[in-house]
C-alpha positions as CSV (number, residue, x, y, z in Angstrom):
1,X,-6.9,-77.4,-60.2
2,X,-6.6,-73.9,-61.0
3,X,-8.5,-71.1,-59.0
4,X,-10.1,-70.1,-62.0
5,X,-11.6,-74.0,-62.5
6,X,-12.3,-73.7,-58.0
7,X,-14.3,-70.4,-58.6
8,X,-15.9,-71.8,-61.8
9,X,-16.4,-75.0,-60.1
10,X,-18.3,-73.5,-57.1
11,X,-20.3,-71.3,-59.6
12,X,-21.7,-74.0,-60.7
13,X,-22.6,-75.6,-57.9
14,X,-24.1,-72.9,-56.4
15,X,-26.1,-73.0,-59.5
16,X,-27.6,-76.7,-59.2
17,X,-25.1,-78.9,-61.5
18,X,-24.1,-81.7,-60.8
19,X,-20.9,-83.3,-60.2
20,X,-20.8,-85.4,-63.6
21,X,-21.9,-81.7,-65.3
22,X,-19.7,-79.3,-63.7
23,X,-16.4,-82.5,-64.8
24,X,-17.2,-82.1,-67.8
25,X,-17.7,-78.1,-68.1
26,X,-14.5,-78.0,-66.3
27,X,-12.6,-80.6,-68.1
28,X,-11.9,-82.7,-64.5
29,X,-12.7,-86.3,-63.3
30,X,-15.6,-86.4,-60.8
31,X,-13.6,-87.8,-58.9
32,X,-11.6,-84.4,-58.8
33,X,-14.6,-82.2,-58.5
34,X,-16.2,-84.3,-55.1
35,X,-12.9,-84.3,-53.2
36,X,-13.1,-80.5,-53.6
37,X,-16.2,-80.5,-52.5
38,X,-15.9,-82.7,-49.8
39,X,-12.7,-80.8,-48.5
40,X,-15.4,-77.9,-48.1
41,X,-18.5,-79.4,-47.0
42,X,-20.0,-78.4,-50.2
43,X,-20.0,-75.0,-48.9
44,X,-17.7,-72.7,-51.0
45,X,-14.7,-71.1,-49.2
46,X,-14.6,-67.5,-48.4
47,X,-11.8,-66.0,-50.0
48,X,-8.5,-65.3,-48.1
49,X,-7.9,-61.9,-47.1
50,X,-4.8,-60.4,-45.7
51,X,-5.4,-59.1,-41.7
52,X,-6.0,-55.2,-41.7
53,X,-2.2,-54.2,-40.6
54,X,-0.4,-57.4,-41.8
55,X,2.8,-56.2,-43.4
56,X,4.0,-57.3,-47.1
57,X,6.8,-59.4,-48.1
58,X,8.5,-56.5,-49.3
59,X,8.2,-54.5,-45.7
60,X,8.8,-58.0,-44.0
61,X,12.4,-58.1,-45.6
62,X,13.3,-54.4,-44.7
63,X,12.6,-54.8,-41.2
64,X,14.7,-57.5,-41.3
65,X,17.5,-55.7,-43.2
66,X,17.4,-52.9,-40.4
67,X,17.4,-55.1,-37.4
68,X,20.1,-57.1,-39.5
69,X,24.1,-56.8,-38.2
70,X,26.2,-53.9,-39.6
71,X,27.9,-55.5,-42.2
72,X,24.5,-57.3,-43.3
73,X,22.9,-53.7,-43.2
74,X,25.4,-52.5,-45.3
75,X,25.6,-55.8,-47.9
76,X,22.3,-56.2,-47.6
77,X,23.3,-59.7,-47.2
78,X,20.9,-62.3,-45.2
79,X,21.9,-63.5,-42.0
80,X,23.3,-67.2,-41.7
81,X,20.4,-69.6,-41.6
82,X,22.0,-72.0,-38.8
83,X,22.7,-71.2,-35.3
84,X,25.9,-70.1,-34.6
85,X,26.5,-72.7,-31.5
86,X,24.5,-75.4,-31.7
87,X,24.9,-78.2,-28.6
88,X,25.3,-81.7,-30.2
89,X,25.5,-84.7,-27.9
90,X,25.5,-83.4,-24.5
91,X,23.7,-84.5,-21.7
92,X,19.9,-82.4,-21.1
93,X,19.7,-81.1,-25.0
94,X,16.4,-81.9,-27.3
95,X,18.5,-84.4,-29.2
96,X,20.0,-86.4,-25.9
97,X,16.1,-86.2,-24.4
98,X,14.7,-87.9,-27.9
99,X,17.6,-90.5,-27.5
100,X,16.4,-91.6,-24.5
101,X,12.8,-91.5,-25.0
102,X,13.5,-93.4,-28.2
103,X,15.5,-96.3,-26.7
104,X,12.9,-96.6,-23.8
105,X,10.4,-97.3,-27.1
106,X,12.3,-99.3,-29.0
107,X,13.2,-101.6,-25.9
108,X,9.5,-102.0,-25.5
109,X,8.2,-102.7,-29.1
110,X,12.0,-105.2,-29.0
111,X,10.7,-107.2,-26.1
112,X,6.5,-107.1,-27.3
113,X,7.8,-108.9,-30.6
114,X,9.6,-111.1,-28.8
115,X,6.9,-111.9,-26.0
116,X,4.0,-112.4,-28.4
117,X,5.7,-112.5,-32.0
118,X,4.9,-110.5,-35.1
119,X,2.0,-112.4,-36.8
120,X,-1.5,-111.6,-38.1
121,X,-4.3,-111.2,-36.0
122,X,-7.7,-112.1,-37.9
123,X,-9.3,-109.2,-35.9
124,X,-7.8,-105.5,-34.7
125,X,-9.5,-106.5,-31.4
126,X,-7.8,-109.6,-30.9
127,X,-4.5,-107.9,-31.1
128,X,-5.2,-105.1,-28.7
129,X,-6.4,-107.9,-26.1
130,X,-3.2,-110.2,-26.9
131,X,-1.1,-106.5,-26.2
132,X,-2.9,-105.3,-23.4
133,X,-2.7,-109.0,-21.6
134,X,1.2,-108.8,-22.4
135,X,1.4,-105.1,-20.6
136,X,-0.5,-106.2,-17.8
137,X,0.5,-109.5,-17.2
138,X,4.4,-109.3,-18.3
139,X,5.2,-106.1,-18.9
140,X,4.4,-104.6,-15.5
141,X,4.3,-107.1,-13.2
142,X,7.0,-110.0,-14.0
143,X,9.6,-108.1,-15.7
144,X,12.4,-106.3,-13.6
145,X,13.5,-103.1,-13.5
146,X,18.0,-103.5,-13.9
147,X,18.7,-100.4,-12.1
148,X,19.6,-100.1,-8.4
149,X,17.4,-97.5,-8.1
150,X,14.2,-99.2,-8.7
151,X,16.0,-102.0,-6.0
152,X,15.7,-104.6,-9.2
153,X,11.8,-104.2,-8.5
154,X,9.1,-104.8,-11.0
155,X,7.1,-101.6,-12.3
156,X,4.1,-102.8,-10.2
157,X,6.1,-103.3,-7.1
158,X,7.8,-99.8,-7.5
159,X,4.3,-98.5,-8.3
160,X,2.6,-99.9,-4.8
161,X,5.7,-99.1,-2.7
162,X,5.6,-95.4,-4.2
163,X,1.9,-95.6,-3.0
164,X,3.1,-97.0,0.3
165,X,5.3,-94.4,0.7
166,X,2.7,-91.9,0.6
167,X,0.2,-93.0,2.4
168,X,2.6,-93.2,5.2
């Protein structure tokens, strides 16, 4: 919808039409002229101002030209768009963290489908109980940690001997 139709549109509201009136004027589905509407409240938006001091494109892209390297000052070519050095597959960088966070979800979701299988619940709220009792019966407290450093514990039994250890 055009801003001409919006601003006609809200005209008309503002003047008592209705929906199935100002569609027609307008030449839109209702349907069209509620979800704009609706997006607003029915209260029509005020219209967008730049801030006081806000530069324009134009001034944007000579700042950038001046702050550019020499031979992009002097071209007045654009600077590359990727990084010059970017880390790929080593240990601590975004992409290595998301990795591991990823495979520590999709172990989890792996061994939930297996546990209690990928059928149809009749009711959202007999799934979340089926889940939660897998997580709290299973999930934390039977299945074992496979790394020396949890000493092939549970995620309960680390949890209480963590709590253990600082109470002491």
């Amino acid at each position: 919808m055009s801003d001409e139709m919006k601003a006609d549109l809200w005209r008309r509201w503002r003047a008592g039409d209705s929906i199935s009136v100002i569609s027609r004027q307008i030449g839109k589905p209702p349907g069209s002229v509620f979800t704009v509407l609706k997006h607003h409240g029915g209260i029509a938006p005020s219209p967008r101002k730049a801030r006081a001091g806000s530069l324009t494109l134009g001034e944007r892209k000579e700042i950038s030209r001046r702050h550019g390297t020499p031979q992009e000052r002097s071209t007045g070519t654009s600077p590359p768009q990727t990084p010059r050095h970017t880390p790929r597959n080593q240990p601590g960088t975004p992409l290595d963290i998301h990795r591991g966070i990823n495979a520590a979800a999709e172990s989890f979701w792996a061994l939930l489908k297996e546990e209690i299988g990928t059928r149809i619940w009749p009711y959202r709220a007999t799934a979340r109980a089926e889940v939660f009792t897998f997580i709290e019966t299973f999930y934390n407290r039977r299945r074992l940690r496979k790394h020396k450093i949890f000493d092939y514990l549970t995620p309960a039994e680390t949890r209480q001997r963590h709590q253990h250890a600082l109470a002491a």
